[in-house]
C-alpha positions in Angstrom: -21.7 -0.2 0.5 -19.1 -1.9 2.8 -15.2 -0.8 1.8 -12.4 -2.6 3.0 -9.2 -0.9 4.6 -5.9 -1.6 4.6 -2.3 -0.5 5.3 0.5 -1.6 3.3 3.9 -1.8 5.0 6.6 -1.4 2.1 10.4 -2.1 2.1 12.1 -0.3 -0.9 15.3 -0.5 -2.6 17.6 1.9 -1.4 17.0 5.7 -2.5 13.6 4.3 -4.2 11.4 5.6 -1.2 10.0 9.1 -2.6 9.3 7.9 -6.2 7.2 4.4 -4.9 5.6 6.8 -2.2 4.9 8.8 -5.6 3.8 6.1 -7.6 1.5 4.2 -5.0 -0.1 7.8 -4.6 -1.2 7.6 -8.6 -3.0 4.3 -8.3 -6.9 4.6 -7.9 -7.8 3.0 -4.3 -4.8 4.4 -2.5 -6.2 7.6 -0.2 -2.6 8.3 1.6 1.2 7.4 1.3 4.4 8.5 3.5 7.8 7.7 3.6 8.6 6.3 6.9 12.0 5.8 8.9 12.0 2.8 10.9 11.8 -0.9 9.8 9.7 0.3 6.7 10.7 2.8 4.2 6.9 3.4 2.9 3.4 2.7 4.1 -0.3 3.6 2.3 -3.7 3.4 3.0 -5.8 1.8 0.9 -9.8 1.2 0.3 -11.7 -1.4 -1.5 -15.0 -2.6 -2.4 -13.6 -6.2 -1.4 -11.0 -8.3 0.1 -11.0 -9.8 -3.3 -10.5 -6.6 -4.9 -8.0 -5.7 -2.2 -5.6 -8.3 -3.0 -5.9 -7.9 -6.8 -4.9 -4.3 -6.1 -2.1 -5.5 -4.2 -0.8 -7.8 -6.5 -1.5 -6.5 -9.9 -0.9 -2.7 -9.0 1.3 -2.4 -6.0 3.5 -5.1 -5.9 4.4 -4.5 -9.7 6.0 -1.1 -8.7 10.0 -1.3 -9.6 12.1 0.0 -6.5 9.5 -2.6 -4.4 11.4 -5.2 -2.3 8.9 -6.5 -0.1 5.0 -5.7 1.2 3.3 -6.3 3.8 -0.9 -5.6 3.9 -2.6 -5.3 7.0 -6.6 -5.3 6.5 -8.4 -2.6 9.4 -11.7 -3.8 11.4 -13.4 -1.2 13.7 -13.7 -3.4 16.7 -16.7 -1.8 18.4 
């Protein structure tokens, strides 16, 4: 079975970076999550059976978090 990585660059309302790291953790799919300093205050890693289901993670679990301002989803491919 082929599964589909991804990061997820996240810019958080201020002070909101611990408890979305926290939340995004929770969510089935997600393997890591930091908090970050730099242009993002969060990133994850992700894994899904499909780009399909990758996006419908992203927008139906992620994106729905409060504290959220903005994502940003970059899908991995082992060049080889």
């Amino acid at each position: 079975m082929i599964l589909y990585r991804a990061i997820i660059l996240f810019n958080t309302l201020p002070g909101k970076e611990r408890e979305v790291r926290d939340t995004v953790k929770e969510i089935p799919g997600v393997l890591r999550a930091w908090v970050t300093f730099g242009e993002f205050d969060v990133i994850a890693e992700v894994e899904a059976s499909s780009v399909e289901s990758l996006g419908q993670l992203v927008r139906e679990r992620i994106r729905n978090i409060p504290g959220i301002k903005k994502t940003s989803t970059l899908i991995c491919h082992d060049i080889e």
